[in-house]
N, C-alpha and C positions, 0 to 999 in steps of 0.2 A: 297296774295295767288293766284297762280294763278287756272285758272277753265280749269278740263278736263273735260274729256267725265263722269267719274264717280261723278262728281257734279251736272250735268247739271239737273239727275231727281230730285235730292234735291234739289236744287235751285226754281224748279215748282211742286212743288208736286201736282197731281191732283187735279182741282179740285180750285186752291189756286187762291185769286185776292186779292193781300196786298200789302198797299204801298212798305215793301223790297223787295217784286219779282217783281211787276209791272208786272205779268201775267195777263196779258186778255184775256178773254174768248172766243176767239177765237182758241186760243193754245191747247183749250180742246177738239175741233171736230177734230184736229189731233193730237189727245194722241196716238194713238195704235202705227203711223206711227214713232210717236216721242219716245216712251218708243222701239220699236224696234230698230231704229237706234241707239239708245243711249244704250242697250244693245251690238248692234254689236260693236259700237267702244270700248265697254270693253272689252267682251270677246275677239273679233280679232281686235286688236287694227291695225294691218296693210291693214284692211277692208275696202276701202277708200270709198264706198259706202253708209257704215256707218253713215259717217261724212255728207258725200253730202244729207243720209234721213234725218238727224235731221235738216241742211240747209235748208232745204224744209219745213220740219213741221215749223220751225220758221215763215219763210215767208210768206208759206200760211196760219198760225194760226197769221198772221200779228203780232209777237215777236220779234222783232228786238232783243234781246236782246240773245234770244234763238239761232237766225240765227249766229248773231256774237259772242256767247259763242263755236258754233257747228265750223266756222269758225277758232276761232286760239286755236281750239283744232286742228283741220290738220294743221294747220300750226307748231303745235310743233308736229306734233304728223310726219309729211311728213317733213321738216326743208325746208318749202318753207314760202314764204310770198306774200300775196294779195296787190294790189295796192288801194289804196279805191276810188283814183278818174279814174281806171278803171273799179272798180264794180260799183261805183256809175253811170255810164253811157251804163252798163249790163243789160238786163233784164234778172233775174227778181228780181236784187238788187234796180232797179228802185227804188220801193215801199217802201224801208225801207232807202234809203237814206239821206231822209230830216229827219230821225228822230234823237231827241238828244243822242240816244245810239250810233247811227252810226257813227255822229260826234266827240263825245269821244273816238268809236276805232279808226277811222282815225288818229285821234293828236294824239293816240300809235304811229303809223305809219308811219308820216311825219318827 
């Protein structure tokens, strides 16, 4: 299945740090940022700014998982696609580069 913008708050539910979300607590000092954005890509799904706050709430709630669920929801959601070893060399994809979520969406991608 894949994951849009209407999964992504079920997937974190407030609040949650469990092995199947592998939410950290971090993600939760930018909930508001993150439940807004994740609003807006529902209701105005061609709202690309949307997508770019929930990217944000990922990274700075240090979620990779988050950042790159927010990620190739624009990409189906815009029918573009990201390079990973030029985000991986972005700031402020920096941060979530080396982590094993980032490397599993890369190999989508190569």
């Amino acid at each position: 299945m894949a994951i849009n913008a209407q999964h992504i708050p079920s997937m974190f539910p407030q609040g949650s740090l469990t092995e199947q979300s592998k939410a950290k607590p971090e993600i939760w000092q930018k909930w508001p940022e993150f439940e807004a954005a994740s609003r807006a890509m529902v209701v105005e799904s061609d709202f690309q700014s949307g997508y770019w706050g929930a990217v944000t709430a990922g990274i700075e709630g240090k979620n990779p998982k988050v950042a790159l669920a927010a990620l190739s929801a624009y990409e189906r959601a815009f029918q573009v696609s990201f390079d990973p070893d030029v985000l991986a060399n972005t700031d402020p994809y920096r941060t979530i580069a080396g982590t094993p979520e980032f490397a599993a969406w890369a190999k989508q991608r190569r």
